[in-house]
mmCIF file of the N, C-alpha and C atoms, coordinates in Angstrom:
data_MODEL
# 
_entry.id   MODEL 
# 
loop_
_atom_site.group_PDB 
_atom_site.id 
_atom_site.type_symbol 
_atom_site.label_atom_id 
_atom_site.label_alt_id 
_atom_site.label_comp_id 
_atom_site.label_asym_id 
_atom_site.label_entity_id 
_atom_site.label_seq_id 
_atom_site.pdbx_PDB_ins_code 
_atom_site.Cartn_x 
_atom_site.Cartn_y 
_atom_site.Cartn_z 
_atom_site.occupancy 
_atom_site.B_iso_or_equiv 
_atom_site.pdbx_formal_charge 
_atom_site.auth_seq_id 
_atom_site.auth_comp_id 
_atom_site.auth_asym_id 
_atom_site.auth_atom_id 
_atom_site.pdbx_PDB_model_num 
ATOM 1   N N  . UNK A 1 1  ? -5.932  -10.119 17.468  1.00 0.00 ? 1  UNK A N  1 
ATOM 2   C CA . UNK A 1 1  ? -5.918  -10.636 16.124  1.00 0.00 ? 1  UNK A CA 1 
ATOM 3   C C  . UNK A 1 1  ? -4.742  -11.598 15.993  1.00 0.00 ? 1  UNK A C  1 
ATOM 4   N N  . UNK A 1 2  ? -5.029  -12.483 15.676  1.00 0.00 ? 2  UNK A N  1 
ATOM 5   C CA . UNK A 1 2  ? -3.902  -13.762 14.998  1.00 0.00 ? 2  UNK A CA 1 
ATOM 6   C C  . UNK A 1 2  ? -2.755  -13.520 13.938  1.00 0.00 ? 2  UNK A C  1 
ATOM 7   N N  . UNK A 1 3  ? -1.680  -13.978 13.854  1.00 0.00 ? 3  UNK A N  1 
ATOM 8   C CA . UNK A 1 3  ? -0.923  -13.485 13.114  1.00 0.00 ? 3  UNK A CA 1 
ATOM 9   C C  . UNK A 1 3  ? -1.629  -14.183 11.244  1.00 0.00 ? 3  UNK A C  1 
ATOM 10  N N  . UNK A 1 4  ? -2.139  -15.140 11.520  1.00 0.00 ? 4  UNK A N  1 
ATOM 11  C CA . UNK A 1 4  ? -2.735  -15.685 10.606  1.00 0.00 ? 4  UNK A CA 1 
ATOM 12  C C  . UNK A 1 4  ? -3.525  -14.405 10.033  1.00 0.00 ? 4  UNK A C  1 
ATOM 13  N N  . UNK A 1 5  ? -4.582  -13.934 10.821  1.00 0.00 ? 5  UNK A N  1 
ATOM 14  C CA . UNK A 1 5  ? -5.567  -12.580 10.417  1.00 0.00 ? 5  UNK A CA 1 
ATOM 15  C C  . UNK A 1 5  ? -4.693  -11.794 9.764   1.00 0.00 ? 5  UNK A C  1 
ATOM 16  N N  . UNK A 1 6  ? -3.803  -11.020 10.259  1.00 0.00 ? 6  UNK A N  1 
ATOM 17  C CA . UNK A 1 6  ? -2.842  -10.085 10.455  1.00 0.00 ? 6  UNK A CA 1 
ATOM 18  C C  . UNK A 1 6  ? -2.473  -10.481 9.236   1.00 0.00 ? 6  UNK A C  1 
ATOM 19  N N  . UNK A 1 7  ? -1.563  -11.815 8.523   1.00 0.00 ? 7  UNK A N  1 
ATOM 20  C CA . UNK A 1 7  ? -1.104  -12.277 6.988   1.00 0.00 ? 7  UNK A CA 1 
ATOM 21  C C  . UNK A 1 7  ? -2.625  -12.161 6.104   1.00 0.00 ? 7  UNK A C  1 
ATOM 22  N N  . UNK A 1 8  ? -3.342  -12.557 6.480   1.00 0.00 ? 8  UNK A N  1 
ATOM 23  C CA . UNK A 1 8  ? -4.945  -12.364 5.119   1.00 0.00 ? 8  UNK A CA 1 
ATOM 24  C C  . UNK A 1 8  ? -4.889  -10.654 5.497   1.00 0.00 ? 8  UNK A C  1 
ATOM 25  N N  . UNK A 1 9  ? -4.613  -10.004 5.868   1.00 0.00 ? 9  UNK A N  1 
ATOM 26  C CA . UNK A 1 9  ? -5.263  -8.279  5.865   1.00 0.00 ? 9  UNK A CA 1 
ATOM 27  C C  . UNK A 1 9  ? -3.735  -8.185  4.698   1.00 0.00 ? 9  UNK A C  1 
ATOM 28  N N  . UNK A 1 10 ? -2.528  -8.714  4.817   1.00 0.00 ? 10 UNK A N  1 
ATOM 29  C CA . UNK A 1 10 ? -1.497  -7.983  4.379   1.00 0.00 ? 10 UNK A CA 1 
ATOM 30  C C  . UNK A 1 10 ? -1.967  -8.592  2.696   1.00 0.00 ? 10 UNK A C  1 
ATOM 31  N N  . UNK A 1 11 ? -2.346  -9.876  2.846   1.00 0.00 ? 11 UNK A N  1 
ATOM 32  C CA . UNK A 1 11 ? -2.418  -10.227 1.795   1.00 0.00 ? 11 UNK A CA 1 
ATOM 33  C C  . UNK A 1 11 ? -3.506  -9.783  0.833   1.00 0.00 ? 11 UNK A C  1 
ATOM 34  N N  . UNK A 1 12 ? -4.732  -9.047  1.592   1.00 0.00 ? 12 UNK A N  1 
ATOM 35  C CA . UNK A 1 12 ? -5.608  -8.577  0.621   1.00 0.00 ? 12 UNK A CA 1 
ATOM 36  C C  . UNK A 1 12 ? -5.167  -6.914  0.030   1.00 0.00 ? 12 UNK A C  1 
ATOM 37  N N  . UNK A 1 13 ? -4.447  -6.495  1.278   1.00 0.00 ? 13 UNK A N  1 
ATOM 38  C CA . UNK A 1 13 ? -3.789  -5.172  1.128   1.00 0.00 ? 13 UNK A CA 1 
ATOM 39  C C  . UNK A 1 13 ? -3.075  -5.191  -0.615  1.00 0.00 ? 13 UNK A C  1 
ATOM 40  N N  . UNK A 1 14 ? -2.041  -5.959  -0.457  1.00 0.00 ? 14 UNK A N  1 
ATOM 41  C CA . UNK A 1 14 ? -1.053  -5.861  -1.220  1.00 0.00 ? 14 UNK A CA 1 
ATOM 42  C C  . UNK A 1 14 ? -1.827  -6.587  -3.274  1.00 0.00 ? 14 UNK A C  1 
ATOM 43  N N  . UNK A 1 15 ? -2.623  -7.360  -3.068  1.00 0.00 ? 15 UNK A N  1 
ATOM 44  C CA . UNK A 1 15 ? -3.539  -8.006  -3.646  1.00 0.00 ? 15 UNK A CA 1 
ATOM 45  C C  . UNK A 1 15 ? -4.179  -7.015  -4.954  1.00 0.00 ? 15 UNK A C  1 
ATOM 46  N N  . UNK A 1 16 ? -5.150  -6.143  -3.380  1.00 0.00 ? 16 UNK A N  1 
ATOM 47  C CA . UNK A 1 16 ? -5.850  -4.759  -3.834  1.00 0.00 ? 16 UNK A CA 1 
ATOM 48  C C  . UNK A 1 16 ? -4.794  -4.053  -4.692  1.00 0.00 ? 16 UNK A C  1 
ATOM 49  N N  . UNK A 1 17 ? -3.512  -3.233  -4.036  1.00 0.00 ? 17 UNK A N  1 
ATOM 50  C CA . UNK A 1 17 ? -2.916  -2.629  -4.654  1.00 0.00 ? 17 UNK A CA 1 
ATOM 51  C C  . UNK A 1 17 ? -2.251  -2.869  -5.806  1.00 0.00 ? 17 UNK A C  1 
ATOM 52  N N  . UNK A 1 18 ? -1.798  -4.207  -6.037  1.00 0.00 ? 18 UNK A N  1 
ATOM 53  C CA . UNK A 1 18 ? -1.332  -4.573  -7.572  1.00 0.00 ? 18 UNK A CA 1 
ATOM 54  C C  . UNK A 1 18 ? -2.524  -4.651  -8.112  1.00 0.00 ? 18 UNK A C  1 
ATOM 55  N N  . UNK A 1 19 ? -3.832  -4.608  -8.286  1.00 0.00 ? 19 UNK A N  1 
ATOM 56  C CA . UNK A 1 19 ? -4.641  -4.790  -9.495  1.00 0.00 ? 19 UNK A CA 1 
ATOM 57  C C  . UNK A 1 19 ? -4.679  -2.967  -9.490  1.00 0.00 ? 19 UNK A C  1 
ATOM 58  N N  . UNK A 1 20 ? -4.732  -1.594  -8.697  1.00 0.00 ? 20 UNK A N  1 
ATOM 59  C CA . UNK A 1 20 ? -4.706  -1.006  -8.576  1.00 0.00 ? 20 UNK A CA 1 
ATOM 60  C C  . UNK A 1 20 ? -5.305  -0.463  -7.725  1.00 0.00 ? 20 UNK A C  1 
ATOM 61  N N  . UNK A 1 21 ? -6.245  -0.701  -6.999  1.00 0.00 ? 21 UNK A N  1 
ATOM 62  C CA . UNK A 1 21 ? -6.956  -0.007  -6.149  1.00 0.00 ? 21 UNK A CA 1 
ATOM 63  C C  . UNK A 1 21 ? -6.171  0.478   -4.661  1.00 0.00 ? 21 UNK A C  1 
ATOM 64  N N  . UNK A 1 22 ? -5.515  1.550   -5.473  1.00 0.00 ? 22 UNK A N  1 
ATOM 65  C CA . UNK A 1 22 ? -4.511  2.295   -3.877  1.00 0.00 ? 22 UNK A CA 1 
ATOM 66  C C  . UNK A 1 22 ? -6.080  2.823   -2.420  1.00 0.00 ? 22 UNK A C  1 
ATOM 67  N N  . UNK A 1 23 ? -7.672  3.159   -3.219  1.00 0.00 ? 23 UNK A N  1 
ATOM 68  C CA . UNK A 1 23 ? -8.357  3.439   -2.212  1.00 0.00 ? 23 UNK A CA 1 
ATOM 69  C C  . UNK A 1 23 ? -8.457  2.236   -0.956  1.00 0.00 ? 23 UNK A C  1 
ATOM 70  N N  . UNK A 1 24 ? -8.113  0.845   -1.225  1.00 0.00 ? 24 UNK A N  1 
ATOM 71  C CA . UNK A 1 24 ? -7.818  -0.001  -0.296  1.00 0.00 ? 24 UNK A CA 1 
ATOM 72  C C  . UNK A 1 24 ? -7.316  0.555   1.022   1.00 0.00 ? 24 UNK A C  1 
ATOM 73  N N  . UNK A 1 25 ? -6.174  1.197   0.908   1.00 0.00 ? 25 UNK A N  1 
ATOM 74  C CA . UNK A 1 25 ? -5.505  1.978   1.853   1.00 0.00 ? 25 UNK A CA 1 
ATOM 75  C C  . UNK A 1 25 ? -6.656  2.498   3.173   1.00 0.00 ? 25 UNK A C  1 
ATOM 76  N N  . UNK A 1 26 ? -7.438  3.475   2.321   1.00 0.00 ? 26 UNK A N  1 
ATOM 77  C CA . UNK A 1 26 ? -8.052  3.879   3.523   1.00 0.00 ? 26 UNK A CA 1 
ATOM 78  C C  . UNK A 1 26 ? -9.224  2.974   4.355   1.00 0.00 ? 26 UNK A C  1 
ATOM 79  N N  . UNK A 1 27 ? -9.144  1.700   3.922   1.00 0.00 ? 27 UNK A N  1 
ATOM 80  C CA . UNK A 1 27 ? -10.182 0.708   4.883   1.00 0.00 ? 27 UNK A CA 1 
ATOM 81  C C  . UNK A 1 27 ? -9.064  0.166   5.819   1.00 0.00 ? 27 UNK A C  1 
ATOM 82  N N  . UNK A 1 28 ? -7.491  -0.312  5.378   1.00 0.00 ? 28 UNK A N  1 
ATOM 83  C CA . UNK A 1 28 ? -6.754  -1.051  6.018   1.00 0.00 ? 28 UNK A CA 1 
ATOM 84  C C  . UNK A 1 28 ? -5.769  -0.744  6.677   1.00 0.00 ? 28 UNK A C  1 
ATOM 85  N N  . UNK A 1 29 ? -5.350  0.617   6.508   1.00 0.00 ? 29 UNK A N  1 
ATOM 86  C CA . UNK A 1 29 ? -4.010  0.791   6.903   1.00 0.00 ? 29 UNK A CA 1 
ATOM 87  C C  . UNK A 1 29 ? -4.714  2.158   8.027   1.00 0.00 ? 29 UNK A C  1 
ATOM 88  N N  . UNK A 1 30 ? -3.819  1.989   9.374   1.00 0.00 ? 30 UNK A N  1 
ATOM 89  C CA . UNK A 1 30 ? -4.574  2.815   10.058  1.00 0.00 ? 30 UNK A CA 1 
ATOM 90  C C  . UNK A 1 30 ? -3.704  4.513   9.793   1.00 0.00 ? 30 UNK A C  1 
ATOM 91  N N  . UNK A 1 31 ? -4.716  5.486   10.454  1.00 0.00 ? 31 UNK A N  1 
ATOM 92  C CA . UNK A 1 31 ? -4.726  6.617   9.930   1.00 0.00 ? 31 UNK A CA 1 
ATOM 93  C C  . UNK A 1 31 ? -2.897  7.081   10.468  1.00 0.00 ? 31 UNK A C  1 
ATOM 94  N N  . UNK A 1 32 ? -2.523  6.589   11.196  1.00 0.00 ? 32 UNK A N  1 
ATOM 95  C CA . UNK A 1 32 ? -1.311  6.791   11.708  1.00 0.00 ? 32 UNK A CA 1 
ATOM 96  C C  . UNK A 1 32 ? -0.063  6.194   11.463  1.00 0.00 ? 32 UNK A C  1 
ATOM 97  N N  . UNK A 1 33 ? -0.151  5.356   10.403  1.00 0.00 ? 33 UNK A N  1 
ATOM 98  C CA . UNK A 1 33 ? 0.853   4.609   9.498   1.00 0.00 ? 33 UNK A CA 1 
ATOM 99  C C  . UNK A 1 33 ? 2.311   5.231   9.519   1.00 0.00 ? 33 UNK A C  1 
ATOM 100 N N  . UNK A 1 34 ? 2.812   4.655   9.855   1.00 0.00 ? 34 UNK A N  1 
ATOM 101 C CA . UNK A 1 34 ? 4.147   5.162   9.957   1.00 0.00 ? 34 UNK A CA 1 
ATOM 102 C C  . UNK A 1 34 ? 5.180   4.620   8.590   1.00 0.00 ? 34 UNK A C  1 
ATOM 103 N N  . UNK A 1 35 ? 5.606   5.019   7.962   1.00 0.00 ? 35 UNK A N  1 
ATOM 104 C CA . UNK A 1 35 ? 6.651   4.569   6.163   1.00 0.00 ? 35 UNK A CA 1 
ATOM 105 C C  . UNK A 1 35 ? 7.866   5.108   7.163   1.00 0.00 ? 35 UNK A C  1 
ATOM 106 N N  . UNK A 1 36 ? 8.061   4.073   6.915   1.00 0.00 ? 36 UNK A N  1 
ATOM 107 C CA . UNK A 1 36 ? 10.107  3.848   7.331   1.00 0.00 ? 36 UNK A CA 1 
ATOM 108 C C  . UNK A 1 36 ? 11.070  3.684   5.605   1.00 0.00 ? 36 UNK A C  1 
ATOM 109 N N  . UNK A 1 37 ? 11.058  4.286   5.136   1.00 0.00 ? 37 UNK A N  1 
ATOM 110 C CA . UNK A 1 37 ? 11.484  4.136   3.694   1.00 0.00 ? 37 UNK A CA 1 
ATOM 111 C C  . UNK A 1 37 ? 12.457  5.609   3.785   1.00 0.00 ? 37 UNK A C  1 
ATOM 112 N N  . UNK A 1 38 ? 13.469  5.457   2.929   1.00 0.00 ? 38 UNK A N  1 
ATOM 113 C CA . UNK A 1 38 ? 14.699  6.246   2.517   1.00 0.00 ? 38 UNK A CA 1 
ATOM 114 C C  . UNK A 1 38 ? 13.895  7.316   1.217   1.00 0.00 ? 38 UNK A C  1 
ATOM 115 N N  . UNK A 1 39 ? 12.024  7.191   1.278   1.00 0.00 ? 39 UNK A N  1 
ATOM 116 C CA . UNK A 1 39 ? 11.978  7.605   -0.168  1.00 0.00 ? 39 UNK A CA 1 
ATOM 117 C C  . UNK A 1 39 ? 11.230  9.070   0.134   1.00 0.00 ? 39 UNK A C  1 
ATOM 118 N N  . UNK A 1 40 ? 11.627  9.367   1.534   1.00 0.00 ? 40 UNK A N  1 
ATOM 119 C CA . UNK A 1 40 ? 10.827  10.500  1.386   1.00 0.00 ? 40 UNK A CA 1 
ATOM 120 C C  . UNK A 1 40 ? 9.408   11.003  1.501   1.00 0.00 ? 40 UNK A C  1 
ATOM 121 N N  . UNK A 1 41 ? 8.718   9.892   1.521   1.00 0.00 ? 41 UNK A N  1 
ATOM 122 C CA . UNK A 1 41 ? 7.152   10.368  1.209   1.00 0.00 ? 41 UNK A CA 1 
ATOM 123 C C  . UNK A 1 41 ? 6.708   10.489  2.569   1.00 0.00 ? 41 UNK A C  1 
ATOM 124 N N  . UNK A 1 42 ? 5.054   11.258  2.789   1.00 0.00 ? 42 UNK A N  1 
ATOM 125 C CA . UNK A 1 42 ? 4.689   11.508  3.873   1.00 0.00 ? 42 UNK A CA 1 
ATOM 126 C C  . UNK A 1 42 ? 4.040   10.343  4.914   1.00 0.00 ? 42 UNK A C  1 
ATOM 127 N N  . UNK A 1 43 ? 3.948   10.653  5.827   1.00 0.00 ? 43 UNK A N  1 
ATOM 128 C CA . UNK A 1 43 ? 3.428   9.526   6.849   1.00 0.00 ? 43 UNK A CA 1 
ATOM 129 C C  . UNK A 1 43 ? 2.162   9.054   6.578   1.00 0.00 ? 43 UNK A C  1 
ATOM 130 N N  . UNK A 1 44 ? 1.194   8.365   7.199   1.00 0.00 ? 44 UNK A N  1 
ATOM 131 C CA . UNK A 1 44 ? -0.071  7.793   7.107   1.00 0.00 ? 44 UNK A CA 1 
ATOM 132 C C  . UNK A 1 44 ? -0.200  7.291   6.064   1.00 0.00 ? 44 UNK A C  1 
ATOM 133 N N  . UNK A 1 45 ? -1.811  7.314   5.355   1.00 0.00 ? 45 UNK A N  1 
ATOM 134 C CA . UNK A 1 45 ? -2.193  6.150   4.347   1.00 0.00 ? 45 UNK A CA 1 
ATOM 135 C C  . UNK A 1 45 ? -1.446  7.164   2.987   1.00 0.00 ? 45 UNK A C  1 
ATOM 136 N N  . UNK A 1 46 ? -1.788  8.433   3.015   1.00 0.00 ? 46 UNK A N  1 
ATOM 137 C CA . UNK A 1 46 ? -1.492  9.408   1.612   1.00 0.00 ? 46 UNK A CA 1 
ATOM 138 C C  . UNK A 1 46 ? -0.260  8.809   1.614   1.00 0.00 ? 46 UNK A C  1 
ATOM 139 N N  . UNK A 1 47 ? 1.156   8.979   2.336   1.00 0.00 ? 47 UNK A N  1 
ATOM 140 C CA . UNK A 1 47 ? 2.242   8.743   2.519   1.00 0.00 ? 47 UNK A CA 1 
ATOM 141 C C  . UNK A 1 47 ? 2.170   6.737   1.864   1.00 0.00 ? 47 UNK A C  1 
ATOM 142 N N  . UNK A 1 48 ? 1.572   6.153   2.197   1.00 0.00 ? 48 UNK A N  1 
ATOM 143 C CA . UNK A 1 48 ? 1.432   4.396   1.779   1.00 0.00 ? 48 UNK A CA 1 
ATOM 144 C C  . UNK A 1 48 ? 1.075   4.358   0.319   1.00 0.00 ? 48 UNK A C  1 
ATOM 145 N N  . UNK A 1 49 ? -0.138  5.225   -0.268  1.00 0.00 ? 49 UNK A N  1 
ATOM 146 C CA . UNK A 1 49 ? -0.368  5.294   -1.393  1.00 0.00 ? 49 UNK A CA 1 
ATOM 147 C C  . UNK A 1 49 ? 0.843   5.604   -2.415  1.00 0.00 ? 49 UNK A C  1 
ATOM 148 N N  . UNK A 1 50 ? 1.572   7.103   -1.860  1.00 0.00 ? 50 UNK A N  1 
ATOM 149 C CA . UNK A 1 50 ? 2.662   7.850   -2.757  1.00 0.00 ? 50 UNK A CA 1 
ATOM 150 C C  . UNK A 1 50 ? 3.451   6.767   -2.998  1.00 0.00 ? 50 UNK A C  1 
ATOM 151 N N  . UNK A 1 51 ? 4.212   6.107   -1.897  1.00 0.00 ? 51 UNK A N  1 
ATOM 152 C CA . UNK A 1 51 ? 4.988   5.158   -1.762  1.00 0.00 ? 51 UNK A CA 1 
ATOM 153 C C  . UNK A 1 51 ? 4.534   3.621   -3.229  1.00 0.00 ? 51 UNK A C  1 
ATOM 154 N N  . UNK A 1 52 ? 3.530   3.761   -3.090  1.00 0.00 ? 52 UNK A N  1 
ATOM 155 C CA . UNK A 1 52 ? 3.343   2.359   -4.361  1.00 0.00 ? 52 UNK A CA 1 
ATOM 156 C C  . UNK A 1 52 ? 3.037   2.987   -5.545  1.00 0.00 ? 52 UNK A C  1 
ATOM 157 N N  . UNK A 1 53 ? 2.627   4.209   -5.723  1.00 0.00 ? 53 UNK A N  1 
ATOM 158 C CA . UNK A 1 53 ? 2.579   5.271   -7.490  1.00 0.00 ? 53 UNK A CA 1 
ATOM 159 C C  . UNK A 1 53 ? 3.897   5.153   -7.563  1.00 0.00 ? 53 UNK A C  1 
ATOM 160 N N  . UNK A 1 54 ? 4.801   5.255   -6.706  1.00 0.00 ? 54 UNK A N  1 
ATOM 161 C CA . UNK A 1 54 ? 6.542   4.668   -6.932  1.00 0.00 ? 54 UNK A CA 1 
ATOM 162 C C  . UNK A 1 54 ? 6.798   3.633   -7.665  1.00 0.00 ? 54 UNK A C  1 
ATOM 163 N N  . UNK A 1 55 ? 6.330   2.759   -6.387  1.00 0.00 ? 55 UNK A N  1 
ATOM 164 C CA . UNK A 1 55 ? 6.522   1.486   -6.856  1.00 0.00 ? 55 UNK A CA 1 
ATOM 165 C C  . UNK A 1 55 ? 6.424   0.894   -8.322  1.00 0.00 ? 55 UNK A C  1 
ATOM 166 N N  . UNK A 1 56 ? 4.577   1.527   -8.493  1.00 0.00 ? 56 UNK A N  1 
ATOM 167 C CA . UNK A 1 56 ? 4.603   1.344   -9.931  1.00 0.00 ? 56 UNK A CA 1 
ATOM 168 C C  . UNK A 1 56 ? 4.953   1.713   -11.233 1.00 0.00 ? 56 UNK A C  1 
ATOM 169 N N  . UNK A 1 57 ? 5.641   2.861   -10.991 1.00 0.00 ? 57 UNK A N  1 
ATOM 170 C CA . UNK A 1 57 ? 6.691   3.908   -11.938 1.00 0.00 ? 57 UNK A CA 1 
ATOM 171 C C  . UNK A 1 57 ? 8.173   2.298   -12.398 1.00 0.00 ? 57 UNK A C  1 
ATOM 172 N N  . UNK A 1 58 ? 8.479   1.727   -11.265 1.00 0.00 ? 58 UNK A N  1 
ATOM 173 C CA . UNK A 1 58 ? 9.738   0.826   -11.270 1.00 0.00 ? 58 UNK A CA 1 
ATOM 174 C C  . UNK A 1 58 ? 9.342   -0.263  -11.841 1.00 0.00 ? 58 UNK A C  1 
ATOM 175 N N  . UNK A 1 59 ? 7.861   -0.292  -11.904 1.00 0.00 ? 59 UNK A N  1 
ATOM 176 C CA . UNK A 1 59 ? 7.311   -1.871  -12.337 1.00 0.00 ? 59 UNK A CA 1 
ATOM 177 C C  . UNK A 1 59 ? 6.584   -1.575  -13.218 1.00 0.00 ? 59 UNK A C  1 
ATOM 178 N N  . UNK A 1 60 ? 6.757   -0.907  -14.588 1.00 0.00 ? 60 UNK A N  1 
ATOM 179 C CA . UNK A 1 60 ? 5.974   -0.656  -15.429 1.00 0.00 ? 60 UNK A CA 1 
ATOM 180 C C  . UNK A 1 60 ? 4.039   -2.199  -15.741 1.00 0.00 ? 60 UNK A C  1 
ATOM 181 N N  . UNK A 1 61 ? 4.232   -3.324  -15.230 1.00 0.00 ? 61 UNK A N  1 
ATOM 182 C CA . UNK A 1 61 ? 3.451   -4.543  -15.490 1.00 0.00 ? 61 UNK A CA 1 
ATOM 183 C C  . UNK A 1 61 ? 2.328   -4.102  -14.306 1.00 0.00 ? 61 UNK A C  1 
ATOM 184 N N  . UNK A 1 62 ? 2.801   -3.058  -13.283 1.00 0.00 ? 62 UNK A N  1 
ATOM 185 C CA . UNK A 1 62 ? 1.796   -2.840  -12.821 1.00 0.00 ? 62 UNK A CA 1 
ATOM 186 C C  . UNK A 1 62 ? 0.478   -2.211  -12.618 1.00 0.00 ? 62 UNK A C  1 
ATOM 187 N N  . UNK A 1 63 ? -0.606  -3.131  -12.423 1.00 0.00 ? 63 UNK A N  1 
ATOM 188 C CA . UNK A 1 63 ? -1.727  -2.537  -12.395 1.00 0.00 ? 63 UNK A CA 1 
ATOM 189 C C  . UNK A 1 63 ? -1.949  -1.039  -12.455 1.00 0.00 ? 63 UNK A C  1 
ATOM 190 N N  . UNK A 1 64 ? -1.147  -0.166  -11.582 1.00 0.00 ? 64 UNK A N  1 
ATOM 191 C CA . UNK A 1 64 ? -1.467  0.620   -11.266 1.00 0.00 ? 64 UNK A CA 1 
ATOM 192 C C  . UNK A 1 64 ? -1.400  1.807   -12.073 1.00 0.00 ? 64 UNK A C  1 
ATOM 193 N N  . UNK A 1 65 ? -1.080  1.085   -13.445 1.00 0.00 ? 65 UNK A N  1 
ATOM 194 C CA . UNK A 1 65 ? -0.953  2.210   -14.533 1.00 0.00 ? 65 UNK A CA 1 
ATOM 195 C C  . UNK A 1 65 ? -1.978  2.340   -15.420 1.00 0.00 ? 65 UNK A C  1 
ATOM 196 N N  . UNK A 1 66 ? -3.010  1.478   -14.849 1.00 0.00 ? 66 UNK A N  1 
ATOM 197 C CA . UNK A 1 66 ? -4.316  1.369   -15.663 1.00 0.00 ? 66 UNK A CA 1 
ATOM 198 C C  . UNK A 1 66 ? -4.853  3.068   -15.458 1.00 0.00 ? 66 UNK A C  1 
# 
């Protein structure tokens, strides 16, 4: 895969998740996801999801409070 590919997957990833759809996760992010973050949460996609219900706690404008 091209790094070009590789930027359109991050970009639909991140896309998906600000309008809200954290189920994105489980088409894109593989089951073995590793979160390098100081925040505690668990590994894989559950661990990617927890990590942006964060996110959107800090960013009240976000989608994800629909």
């Amino acid at each position: 895969m091209s790094a070009e590919e590789n930027k359109a997957i991050v970009r639909r990833l991140l896309d998906e998740v600000m309008k809200g759809n954290l189920a994105i996760a489980d088409e894109l992010i593989v089951t073995d996801y590793a979160q390098h973050s100081v925040f505690g949460v668990p590994q894989g996609r559950e661990g990617f999801k927890q990590f942006f219900m964060g996110f959107a706690t800090a960013v009240p404008r976000c989608s994800l409070h629909d």
